[in-house]
N, C-alpha and C positions, 0 to 999 in steps of 0.2 A: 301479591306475593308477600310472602313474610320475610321479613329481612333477619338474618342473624344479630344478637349484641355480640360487642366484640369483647374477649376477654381477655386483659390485661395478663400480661408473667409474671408469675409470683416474683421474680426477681426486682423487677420494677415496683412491685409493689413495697417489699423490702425498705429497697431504697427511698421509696415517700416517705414510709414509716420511719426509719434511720433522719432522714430530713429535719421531719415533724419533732419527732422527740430531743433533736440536740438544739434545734431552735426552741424547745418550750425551755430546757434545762437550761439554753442562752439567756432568755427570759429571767430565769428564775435566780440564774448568777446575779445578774446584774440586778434585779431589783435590793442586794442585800449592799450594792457601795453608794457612797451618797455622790452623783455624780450633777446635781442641780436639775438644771432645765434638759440636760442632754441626759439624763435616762429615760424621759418622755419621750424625746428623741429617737433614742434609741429602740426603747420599747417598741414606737409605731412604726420602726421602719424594718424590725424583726416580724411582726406581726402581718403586715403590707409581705415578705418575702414567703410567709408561712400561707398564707392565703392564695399569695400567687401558684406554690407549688401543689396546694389542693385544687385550687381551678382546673391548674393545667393535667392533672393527674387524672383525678375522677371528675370532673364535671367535661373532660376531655375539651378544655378549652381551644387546645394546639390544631383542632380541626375542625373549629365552629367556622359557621356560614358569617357574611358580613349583619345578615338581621340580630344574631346573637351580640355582635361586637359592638351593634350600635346600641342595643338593647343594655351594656354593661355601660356605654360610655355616657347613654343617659341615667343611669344609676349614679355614677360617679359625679355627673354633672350637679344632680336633685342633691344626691349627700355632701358634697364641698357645700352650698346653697344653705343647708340647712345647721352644717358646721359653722359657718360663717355667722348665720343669725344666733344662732345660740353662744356663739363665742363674743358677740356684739352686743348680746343679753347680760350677758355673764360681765363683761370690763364695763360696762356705763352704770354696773349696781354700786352700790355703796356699800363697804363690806366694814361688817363693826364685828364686833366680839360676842358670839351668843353665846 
């Protein structure tokens, strides 16, 4: 049997869009103050909220199965793993003036 897709309310959708776009324009504020190490900060953790609200949206995260959930958590597992090494790359170089 064929299963229906389920289709979201434009109202809902709205609201993602409305989300999305005042989080890029948050984005986009803030990269114009000079705020140090906490714009990086900042940026990744606007970024991290702008992702989470696409997941949860359209890739319909809020009713995935646990295979899905383990599947994201060994994503996140492999990508911390591999931020780690390249950030471990990146501080033991020797940084001169080119």
């Amino acid at each position: 049997m064929e299963e229906k897709m389920e289709v979201d309310d434009p109202a809902s959708l709205y609201v993602v869009f409305g989300v999305i776009a005042a989080l890029t324009f948050l984005t986009l504020a803030l990269s114009f103050y000079p705020l140090g190490v906490w714009n990086l900060v900042l940026q990744l953790t606007i970024s991290l909220a702008s992702v989470t609200v696409l997941g949860r949206s359209f890739m319909h995260l809020k009713k995935a199965d646990t295979v899905t959930w383990l599947t994201i958590g060994a994503m996140v597992f492999w990508m911390m793993i591999l931020f780690v090494l390249v950030l471990s790359d990146f501080v033991t170089r020797e940084h001169g003036s080119y």
